[in-house]
Backbone as CSV, one residue per row, in Angstrom:
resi,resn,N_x,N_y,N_z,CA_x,CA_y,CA_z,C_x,C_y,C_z
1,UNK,161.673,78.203,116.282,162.139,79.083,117.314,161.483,78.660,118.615
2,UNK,162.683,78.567,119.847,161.578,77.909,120.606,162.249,79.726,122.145
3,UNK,161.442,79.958,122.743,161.644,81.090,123.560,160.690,80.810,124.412
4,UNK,160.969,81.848,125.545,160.447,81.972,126.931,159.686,83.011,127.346
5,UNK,159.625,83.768,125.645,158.652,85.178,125.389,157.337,84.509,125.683
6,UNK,156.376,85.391,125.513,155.082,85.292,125.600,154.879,85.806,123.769
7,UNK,153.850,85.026,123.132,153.281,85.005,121.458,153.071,86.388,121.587
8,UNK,152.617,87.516,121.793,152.434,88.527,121.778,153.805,89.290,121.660
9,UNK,154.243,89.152,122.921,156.245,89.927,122.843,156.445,89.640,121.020
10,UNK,156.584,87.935,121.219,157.623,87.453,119.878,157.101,87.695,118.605
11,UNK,155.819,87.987,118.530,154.860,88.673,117.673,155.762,90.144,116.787
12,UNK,155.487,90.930,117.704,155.956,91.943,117.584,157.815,92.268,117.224
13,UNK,158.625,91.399,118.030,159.709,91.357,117.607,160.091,90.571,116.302
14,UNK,159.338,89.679,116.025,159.372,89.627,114.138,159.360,90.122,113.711
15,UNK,158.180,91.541,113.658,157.590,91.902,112.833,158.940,93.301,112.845
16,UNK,159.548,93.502,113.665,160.575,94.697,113.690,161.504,94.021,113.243
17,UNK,162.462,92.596,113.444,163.003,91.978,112.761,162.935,91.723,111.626
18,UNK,162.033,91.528,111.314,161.600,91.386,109.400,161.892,89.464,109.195
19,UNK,161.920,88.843,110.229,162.193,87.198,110.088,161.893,86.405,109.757
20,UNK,160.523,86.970,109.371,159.247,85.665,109.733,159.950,84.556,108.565
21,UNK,160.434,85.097,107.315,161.060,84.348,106.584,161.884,82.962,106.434
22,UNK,162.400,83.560,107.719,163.382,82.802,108.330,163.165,81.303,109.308
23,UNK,161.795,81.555,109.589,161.610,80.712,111.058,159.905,80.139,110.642
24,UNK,160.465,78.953,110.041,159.068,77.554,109.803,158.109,77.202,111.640
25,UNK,158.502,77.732,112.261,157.169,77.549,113.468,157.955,78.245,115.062
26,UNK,157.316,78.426,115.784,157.458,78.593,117.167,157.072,78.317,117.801
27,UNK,157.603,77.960,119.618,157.082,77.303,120.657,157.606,78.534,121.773
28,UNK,156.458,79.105,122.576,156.862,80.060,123.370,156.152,79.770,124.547
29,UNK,156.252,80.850,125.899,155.801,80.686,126.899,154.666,80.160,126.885
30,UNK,154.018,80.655,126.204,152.342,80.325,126.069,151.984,79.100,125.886
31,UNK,152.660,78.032,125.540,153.088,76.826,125.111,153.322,75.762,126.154
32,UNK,153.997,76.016,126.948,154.198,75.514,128.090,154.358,75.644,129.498
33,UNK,154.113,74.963,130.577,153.796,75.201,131.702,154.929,75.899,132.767
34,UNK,155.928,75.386,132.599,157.534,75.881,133.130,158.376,76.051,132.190
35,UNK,158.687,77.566,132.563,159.509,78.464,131.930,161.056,77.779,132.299
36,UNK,162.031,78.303,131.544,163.804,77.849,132.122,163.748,78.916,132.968
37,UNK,164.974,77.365,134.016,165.791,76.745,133.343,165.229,75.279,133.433
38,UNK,163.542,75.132,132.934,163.113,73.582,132.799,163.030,73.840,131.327
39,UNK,163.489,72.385,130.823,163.374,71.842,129.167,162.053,71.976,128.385
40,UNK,160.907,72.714,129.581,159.902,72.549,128.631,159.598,73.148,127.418
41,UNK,159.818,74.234,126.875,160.075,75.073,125.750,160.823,74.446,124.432
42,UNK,162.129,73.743,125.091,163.155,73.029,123.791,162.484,71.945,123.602
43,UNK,162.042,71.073,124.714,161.268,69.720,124.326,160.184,69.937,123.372
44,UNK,158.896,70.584,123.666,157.977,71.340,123.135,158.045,71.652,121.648
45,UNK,159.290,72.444,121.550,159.450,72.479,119.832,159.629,71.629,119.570
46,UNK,160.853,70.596,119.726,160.949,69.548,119.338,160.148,68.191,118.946
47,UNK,159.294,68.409,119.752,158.091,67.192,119.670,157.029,68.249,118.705
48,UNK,156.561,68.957,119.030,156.016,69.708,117.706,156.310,69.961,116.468
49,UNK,157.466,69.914,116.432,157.447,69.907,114.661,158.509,69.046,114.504
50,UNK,158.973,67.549,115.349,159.633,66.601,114.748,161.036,66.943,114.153
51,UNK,161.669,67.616,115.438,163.161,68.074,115.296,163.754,66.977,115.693
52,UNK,164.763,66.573,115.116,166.045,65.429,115.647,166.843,66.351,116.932
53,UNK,166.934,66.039,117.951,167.909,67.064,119.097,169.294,66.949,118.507
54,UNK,169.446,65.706,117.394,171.176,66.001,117.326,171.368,67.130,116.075
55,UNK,170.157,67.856,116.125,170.648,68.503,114.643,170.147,70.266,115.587
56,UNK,169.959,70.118,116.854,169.394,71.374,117.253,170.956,72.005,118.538
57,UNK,170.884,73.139,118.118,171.961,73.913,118.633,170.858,75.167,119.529
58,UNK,170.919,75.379,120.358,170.303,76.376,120.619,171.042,77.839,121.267
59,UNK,170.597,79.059,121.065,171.278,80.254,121.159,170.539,81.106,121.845
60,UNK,171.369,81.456,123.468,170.782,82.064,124.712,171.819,83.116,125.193
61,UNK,171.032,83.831,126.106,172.040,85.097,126.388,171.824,84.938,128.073
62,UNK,171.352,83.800,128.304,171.788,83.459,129.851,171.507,82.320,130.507
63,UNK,172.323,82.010,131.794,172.189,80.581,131.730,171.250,79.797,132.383
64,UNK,169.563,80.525,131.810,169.075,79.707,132.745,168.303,79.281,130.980
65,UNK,168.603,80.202,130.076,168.843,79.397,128.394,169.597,77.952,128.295
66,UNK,171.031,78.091,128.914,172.260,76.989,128.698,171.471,75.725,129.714
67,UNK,170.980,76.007,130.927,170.557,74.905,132.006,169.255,74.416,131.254
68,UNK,168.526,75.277,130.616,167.233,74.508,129.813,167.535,73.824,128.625
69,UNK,168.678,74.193,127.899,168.808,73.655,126.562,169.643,71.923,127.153
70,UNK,170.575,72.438,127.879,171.454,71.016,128.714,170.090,69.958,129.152
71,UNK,169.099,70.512,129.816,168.349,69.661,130.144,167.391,68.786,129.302
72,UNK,167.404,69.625,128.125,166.805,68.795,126.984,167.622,67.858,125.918
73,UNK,168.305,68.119,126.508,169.429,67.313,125.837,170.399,67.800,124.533
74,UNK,169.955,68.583,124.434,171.111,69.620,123.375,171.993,70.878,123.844
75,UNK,172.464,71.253,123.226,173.570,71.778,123.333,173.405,73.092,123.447
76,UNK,174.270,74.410,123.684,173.936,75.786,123.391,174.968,76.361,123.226
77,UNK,175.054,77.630,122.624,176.045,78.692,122.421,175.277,79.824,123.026
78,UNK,176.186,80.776,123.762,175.712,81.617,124.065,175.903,82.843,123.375
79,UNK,175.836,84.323,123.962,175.827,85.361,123.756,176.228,86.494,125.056
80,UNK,176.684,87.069,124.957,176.974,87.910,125.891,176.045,89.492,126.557
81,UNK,174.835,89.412,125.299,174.382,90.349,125.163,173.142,90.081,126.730
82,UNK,173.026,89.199,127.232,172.065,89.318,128.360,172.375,89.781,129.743
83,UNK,174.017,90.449,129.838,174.047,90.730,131.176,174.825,89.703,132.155
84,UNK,174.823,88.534,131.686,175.907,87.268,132.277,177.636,87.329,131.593
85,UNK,178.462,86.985,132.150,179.798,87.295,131.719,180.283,86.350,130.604
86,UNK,180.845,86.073,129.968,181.653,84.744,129.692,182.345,83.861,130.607
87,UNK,182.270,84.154,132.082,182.837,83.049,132.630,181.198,82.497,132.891
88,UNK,180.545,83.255,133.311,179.401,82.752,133.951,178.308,81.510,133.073
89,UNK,178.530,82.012,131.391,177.878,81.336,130.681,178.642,80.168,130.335
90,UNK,180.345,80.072,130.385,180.731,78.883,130.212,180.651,78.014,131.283
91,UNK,180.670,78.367,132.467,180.664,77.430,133.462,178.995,76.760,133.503
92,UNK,177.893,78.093,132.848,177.030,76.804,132.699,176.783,75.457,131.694
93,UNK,177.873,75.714,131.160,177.670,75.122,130.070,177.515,75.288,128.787
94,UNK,178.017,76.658,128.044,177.725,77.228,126.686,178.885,76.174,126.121
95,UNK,178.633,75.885,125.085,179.681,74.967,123.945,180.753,75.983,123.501
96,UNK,180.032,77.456,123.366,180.942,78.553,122.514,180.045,79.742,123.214
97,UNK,180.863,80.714,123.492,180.637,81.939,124.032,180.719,83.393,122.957
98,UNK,179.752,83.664,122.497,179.940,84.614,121.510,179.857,86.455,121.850
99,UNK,180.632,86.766,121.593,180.311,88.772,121.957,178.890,89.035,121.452
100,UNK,178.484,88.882,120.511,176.784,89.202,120.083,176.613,88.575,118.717
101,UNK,175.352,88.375,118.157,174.691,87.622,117.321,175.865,87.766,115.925
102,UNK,175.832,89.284,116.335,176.889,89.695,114.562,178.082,89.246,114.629
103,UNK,178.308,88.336,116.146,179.902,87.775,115.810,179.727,86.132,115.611
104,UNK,178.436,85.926,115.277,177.803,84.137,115.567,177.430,84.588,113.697
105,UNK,177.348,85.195,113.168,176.943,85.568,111.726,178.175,85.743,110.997
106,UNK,179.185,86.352,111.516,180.496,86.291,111.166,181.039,85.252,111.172
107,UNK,180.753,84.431,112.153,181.438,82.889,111.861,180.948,81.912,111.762
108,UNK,179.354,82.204,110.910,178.930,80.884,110.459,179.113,79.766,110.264
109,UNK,180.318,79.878,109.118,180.908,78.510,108.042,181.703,78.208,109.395
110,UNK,182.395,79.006,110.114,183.379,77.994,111.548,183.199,77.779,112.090
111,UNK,182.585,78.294,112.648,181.705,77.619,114.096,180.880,76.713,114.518
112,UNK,180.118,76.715,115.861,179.378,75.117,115.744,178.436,75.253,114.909
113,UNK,177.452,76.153,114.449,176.754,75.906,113.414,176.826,74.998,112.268
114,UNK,178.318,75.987,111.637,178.467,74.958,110.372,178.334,73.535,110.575
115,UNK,178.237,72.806,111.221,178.393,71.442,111.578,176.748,71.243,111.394
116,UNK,175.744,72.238,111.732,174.444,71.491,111.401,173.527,72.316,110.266
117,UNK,174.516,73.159,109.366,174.296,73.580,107.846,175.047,72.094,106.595
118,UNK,175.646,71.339,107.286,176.356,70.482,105.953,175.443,69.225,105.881
């Protein structure tokens, strides 16, 4: 998981999430020096735990998420849930524009995901 939280915030939102299950390491504010829309956060994970960028999709709810993930060289889908429109997040660059997480869970197997589950 790589975010722009501070370890403390993302701390706590696990622990209400119930995720930890889910997510082998994190790279957060605390981590790096410039916040998005600079790459330092996506790079950061990536070089920390030896991610391939062609296998990383990343998922933001605004576009200074889409301008940091573009700048690292991967890709993003967005979300609508941050307050930016769907025009606003495609024109920065979202690959796929989603209504909220439960409609990116609904279309797992179709969407760009499935492409880096096979």
């Amino acid at each position: 998981m790589a975010t722009s939280s501070p370890a403390d915030e993302l701390s706590v939102l696990r622990e209400v999430l119930d995720v930890d299950d889910a997510i082998d390491g994190q790279t957060t504010a605390d981590d790096v020096e410039d916040s998005k829309p600079a790459p330092a956060v996506f790079l950061t994970a990536m070089r920390t735990f030896a991610i391939d960028p062609s296998r990383v999709l990343a998922v933001g709810d605004s576009v200074w998420d889409i301008q940091a993930a573009r700048a690292a060289g991967v890709g993003c889908m967005a979300v609508e849930t941050g307050g930016f429109s769907r025009h606003e997040l495609r024109e920065a660059g979202a690959l796929h524009v989603y209504r909220d997480v439960q409609q990116i869970l609904d279309q797992l197997g179709t969407g760009p995901l499935a492409s880096l589950c096979s």
